[in-house]
Every structure is written in C-alpha cells, then in structure tokens.
N, C-alpha and C positions, 0 to 999 in steps of 0.2 A: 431564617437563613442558617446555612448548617457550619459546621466546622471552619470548614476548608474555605468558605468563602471567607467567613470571619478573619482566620489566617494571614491568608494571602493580600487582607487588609491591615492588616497591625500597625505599619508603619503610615498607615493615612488616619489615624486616631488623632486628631489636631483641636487646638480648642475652638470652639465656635466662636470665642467674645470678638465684639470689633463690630464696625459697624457693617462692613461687607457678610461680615458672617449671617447678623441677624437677620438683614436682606435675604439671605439665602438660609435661613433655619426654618423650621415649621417642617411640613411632609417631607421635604429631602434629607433632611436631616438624619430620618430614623436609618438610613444605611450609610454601610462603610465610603459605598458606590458615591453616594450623597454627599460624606465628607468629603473626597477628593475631589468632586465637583467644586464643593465651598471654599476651599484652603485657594490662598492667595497664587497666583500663579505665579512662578518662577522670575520672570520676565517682570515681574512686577515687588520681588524680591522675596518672594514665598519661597520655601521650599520645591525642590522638586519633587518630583512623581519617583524619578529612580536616580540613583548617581552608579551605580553600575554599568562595566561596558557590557555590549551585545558582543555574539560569539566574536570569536578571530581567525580569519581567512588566510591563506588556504589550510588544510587541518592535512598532517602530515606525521605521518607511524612509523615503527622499526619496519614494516613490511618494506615502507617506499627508499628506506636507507639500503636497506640489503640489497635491493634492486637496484640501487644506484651502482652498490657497490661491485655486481656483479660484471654488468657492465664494463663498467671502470676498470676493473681487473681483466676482463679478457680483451680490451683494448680494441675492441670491433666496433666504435663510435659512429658508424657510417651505413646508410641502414644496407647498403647491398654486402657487407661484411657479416654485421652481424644480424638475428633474427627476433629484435625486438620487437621491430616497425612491422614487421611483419604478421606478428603471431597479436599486435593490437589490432589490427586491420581485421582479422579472421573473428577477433570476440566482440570486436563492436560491430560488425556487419550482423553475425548471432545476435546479439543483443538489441539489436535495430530491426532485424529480419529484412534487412537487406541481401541481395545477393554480391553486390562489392562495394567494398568499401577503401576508398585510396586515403592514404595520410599525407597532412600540406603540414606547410610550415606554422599556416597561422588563420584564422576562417577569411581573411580575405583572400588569402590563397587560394582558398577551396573556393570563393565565387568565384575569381577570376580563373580558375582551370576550368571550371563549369563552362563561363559564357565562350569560355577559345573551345572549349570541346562542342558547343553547338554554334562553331563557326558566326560569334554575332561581333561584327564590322562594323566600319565606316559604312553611312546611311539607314541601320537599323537603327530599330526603335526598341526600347524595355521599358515594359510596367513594371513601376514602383511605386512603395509608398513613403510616401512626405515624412511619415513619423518611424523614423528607425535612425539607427547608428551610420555616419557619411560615407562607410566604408561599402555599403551597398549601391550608392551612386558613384564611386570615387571609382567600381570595377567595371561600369557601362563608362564610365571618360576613357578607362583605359583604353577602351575599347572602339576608341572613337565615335559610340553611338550614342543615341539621342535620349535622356532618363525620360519617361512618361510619367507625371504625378497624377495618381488618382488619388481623389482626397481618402478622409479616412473616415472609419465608424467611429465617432466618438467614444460610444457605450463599449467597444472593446479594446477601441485603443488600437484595430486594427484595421487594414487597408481595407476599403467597404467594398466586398468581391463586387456586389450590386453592379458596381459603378465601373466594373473592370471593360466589360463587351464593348460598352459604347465609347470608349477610348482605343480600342484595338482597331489599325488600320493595316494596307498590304503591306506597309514596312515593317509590321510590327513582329522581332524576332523571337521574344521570348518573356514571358512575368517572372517578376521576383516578390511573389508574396513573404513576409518576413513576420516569424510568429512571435510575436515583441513580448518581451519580458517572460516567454515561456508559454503564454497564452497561444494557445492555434488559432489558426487565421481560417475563414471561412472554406474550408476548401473541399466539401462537395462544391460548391458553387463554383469555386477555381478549377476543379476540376471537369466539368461538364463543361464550361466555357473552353477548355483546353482541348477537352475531346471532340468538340465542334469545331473551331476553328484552323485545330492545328496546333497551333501557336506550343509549344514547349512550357513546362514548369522547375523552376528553379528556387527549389526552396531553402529559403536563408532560417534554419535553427538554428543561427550561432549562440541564441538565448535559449533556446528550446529543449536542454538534453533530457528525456523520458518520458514528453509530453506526449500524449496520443491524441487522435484525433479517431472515431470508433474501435478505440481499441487499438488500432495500430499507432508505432511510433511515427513522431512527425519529421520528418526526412526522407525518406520511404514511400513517402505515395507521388510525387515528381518524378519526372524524367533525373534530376537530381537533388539532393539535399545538403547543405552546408552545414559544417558546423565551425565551434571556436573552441579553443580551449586555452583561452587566454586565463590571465590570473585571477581574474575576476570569474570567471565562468564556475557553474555548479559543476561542472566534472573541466579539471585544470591541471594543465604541466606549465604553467609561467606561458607560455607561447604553444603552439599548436593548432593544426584544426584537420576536417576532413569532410572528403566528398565520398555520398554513397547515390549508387546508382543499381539498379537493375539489367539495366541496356549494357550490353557487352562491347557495340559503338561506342559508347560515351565512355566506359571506362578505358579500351583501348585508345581514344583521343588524349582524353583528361592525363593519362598515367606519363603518357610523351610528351603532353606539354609541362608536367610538374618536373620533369628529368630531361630537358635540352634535348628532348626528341627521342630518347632508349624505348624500343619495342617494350611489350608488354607481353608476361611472361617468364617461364622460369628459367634460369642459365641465357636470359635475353642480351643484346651488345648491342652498345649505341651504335644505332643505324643512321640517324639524323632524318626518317622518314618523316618527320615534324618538325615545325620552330617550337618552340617553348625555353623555357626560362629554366630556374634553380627553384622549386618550392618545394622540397623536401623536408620531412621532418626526421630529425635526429633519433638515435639509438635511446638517448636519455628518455629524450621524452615520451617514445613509445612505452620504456620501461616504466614509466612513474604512472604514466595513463592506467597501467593495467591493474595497479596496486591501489590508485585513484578509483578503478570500478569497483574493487572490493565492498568498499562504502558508499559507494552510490546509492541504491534501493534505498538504504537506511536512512537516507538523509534524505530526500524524496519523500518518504514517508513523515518524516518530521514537518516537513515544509508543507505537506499536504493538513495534519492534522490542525498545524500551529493555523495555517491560513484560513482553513473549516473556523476556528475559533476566533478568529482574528475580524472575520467577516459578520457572525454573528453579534458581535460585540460593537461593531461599526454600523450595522440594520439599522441599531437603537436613535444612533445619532443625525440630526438632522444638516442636509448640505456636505455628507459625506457620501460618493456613491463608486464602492469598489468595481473594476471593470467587469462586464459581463460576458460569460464563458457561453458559446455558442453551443446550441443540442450537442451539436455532433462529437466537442470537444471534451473524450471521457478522462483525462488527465492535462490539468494545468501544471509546467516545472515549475512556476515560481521563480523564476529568477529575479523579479522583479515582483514586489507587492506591489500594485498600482490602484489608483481612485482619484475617480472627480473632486476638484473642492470647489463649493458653491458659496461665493463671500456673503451673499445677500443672508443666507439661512445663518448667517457667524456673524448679523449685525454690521455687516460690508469691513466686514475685516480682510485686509488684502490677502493673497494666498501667499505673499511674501514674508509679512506680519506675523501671519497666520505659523508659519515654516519659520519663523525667528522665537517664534514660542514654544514650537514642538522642541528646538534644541535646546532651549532654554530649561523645559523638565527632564531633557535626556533624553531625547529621544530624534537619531539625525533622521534627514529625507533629503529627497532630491526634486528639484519641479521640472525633471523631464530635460525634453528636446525642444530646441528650436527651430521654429520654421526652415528645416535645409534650401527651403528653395529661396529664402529671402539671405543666405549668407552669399559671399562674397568669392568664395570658390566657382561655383556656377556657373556665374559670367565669365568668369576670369575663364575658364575653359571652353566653353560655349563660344565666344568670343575670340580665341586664341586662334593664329593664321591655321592650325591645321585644321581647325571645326569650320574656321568658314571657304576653307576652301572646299571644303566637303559640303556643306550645306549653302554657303552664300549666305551672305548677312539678312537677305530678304524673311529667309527661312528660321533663323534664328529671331532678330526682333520679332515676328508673329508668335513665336515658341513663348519667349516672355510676355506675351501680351495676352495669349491665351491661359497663362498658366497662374489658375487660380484654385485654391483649397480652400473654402470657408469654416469646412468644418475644423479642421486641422488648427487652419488658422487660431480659432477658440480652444480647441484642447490644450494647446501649447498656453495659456492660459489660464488653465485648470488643474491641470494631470502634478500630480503627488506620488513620488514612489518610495516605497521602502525596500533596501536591497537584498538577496536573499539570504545574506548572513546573519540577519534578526528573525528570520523564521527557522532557524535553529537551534534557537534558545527553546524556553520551557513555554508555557502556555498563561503562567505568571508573566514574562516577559508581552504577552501578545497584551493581556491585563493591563499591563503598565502604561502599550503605546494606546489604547481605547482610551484609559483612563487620564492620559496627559490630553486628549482629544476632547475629554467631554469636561475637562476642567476649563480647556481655552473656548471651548462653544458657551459654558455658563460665564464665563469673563467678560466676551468677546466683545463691548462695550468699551472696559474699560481700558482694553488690551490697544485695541483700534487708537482711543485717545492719548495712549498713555506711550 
C-alpha cells in the first residue's frame, strides 16, 4: 500500500481489542480500508468516519459582487432597460449551442412557456415521468391537460423511453422526458419516437446543466429545453431559469407568453398579440448567472472526477448499485449522486436505518422522491370542477385506475442520493462517504438490531 493511501487513512488507526474487533480481525485487518470497516459504527457510539462538513453552497467571489454592484449602480433593474438579461441569453445559448435562448423567472417558468408555446390545452395529453420534481406535472395542470405516467428505468433512475410509444395516443400533445439528477434520459430513443409520431419534445434539464448526451448539451436536442437555476442548482442565481429552443416558432410564442404578450424582437412594444403572464428574469440575476458561468467547467470537472472515484469505490461493495449512464450519454452533471440500496445484501437493514447510519458517521443523503402519483395534489386537481368538466369524471376515474408504475413504485424504495455539493470536495471526501458505507455493510447485523 503506498503513502497516500496510508495517509488518507490516519485517522481510522483504531484499536482492534473488543470483542467486535476480533470477530472482524484476521485478513481484514492487515489494511487501513479493513480498520474502518472494524471500528464500531457511529450509530452505535463509535466514532465517526468524518466530522467535517462537505462543501458549502452557493460558492460566490468578488467577480459576482462587482456585478451586482454594477448593476445596482446604473439602476436599469428591469431587463428591457438594462442589458444583462440579455447578454446572459446570448452566452448560455453559445454555451448550450443552441440557437435561442429566453430567460424565465424560475425552471418552472421555462416549462410552462414551453407547453403555452406549443399550445398544449384542455384535453391534451403529456408524457411524464413518475420520478422527478412535482413542478413537472404541476405545469401540464396548469394547463389543464392530462400528466401520462410512464414508469421508469430503475437502473437509471430515468423515464424508460421503451415504454414511451405504446403510451402515446391522438391526444397526445407533447413528452417531457426530465434528465434527473443530471443524468440524460434515453433520447435517441425519445427522439426517433418523436420523429415518428410527431409528437413534440420538451426537455426538462432543470437538474441537467453541462450534461451531454453524444457530445451535445442536453437541452438542445428538443423542440425545447428547460432549465432552473434555483439555489440549489449546479449553475444558480437564488431563482431563475430558461428555455432554449432552436425553432424561431417557439421562441416567438415562448418570449410573448413570458412578457404579457410584447413581440419578439429588438425596439419590440407590447402589442398584446398573445396571452401570457409576467415570467421574467431580473437584471440581477442575469448579471450573477454570468459570473456563475465563469466557474462552471471547473466544478463540472470536479464532480466528474470526484464521482469516477466515488463509483469505483462503491463497485467493491455489495447491494450498492450507482445509476446507470446510458451509451449515448457522454457527460453526466451530477447534480445529484444517485444508487440503489439493496437491504437484503446489508443483512435486511432497512434503507431508512441504513441512511440514519450514513448520518451518523457524517455523511448526509436523501432517499429520493415519492411516488407523485400516489400524493394528494393529483386528485385534488384531476378531480377539481374545471378537469371534469373537461374530461367528465368517467374519464378520470379510468385515468386512476389505469395508472400504475411498478417499477417506480420499487425505486421509490431503494434510490439513495448524495447532493452535488459533496462532489466538490476532494477525493478523500469521496473516501470517507465508501468508507462510512462499507463500515455499516460490515455492521449491518448489528445496526439492524441495535
């Protein structure tokens, strides 16, 4: 074992005596790897693995102050005054290789300009998938259309294109495959299906920003692409988001419905040739965006290398299984570290138990989403006089009675995520979360009882 490994072990040099220890002395012993395995777990009043926190979000420099500042100073807060919003639009379009790109207030803005700009109504239909954030079905209610659940791929955690066609009927207006946690979503297949039928693509990367799918960014290959740039997001002004599109249609629609109907256009005057709403994003936050991209790549790259090491180190362990990146997808964001947990391989340690030990050596997670279509909003709107005057209650109870996800069902179940603020740290950090891993799988016995 060389230096570095030795090192980076120092603090897991723990005495073996005891009677757990002996149990687990002999061959595992001879490494550091071995000692952290043995040392009593946290949760069971061991020390932990780390008491250090993991990075801290959003990460913010003199560049994004100045920018404020300038702003602030010339008092043009409003994007058709001054040319922040503007000149962000132009480099994230660049940097997406899009040919336009509009800024919203927030990513569900950017879906819901999307489905007003491909006119989708009362009695349309939209593919979704079960496993994503509610703000993806909440802009098909706005809209008084019908969500389609297709279940999901487990292994990647995303919507299982497979399974898209034979859910697609004559009402069906448009898909919103949604590339979860940063991971692309199957979309050759999404896409051939789309070139075949018709049917429209509406892609939700509001988790996605730099992810490719061959090469190109994922936003980019739909008829439109979402994004967010909420506080949480890998590239973040507190609030934000945007739609890019190629189609000079769509962004003419899209750019009047985010501005209460203003033409599209330079020295343009609201003409009211559209309905739409207020979803605009402010001077500020175009200006902080652009100071935010400065350091994008670089932290991308970090997330990339941390997660290469992070995966390797999770191969070894049994009943952990990180999500699977489709061929075609040559860059995952990360926004989300995600993996199956299998209780049976952890001695049927529940994935609850399981996730009270991970925090317990320092190490936080989250177990995901729950089944959207089993909450309580759904109905509630489905249900609500304007849905069944539009469909008739006939048409809804069959909707629920048809709508089942098994797979999903089970993921919701399983799925582990780490957020991508830990894939920021060093690659000792990635060390730490394996290593708090393969201490509670050698426990996992006593964890379960205890």
């Amino acid at each position: 074992m060389d230096g570095k490994e030795m090192k980076r072990r120092e603090f897991l040099q723990v005495s073996m005596g005891g009677a757990a220890a002996c149990a687990l002395s002999g061959a595992l012993s001879a490494t550091p790897r071995a000692a952290a395995a043995a040392a009593e777990p946290a949760l069971l009043g061991g020390d932990p693995v780390r008491t250090a926190s993991f990075p801290s979000w959003p990460v913010f420099e003199g560049n994004d102050e100045e920018a404020w500042r300038r702003v602030l100073d010339a008092r043009a807060w409003f994007r058709f005054n001054g040319g922040a919003v503007s000149a962000f639009e132009e480099k994230y379009a660049e940097l997406t290789g899009a040919r336009h790109c509009l800024a919203t207030a927030n990513g569900t803005s950017a879906l819901y300009t999307s489905l007003n700009a491909l006119d989708v109504g009362p009695g349309d239909e939209v593919i979704v998938p079960p496993y994503t954030f509610v703000a993806t079905i909440n802009v098909v209610l706005l809209q008084h259309a019908l969500p389609v659940f297709v279940d999901t791929d487990r292994a990647s955690m995303q919507i299982d294109a497979q399974k898209i066609r034979d859910a697609i009927t004559g009402d069906t207006r448009c898909m919103i495959p949604v590339h979860l946690g940063g991971l692309p979503a199957d979309m050759d297949t999404i896409l051939e299906i789309s070139e075949e039928t018709g049917v429209p693509v509406v892609e939700d990367a509001c988790q996605a920003h730099m992810a490719e799918w061959r090469g190109r960014k994922v936003g980019s290959l739909g008829d439109t692409g979402c994004f967010s740039f909420q506080v949480s997001k890998n590239l973040c002004s507190g609030e934000g988001g945007a739609v890019l599109t190629d189609r000079d249609d769509i962004m003419e629609r899209a750019f009047a419905f985010h501005t209460n109907g203003r033409a599209w256009g330079p020295g343009s005057a609201p003409t009211n040739s559209y309905n739409g709403a207020n979803l605009r994003m402010t001077e500020f936050q175009g200006a902080l965006l652009q100071e935010q991209m400065t350091r994008l790549e670089e932290q991308c790259q970090t997330r990339d290398r941390n997660a290469a090491h992070l995966t390797e180190r999770l191969d070894d362990i049994p009943g952990v299984t990180p999500a699977r990146m489709y061929e075609g997808a040559t860059r995952n964001a990360y926004h989300l570290y995600m993996f199956r947990y299998d209780p049976e391989a952890f001695q049927g340690l529940p994935r609850n138990r399981f996730m009270q030990a991970l925090r317990a050596e320092g190490v936080p997670s989250s177990s995901g989403y729950s089944p959207l279509y089993d909450q309580p909003f759904l109905r509630e709107a489905l249900y609500s006089r304007g849905y069944l005057n539009v469909y008739g209650r006939e048409r809804i109870d069959r909707y629920f009675d048809e709508l089942h996800c098994p797979e999903n069902d089970q993921l919701c179940t399983e799925a582990v995520w780490f957020p991508q603020t830990m894939l920021l740290g060093s690659e000792s950090d990635m060390d730490d979360i394996a290593d708090a891993i393969e201490k509670i799988h050698a426990h996992a016995e006593a964890l379960k009882e205890g």
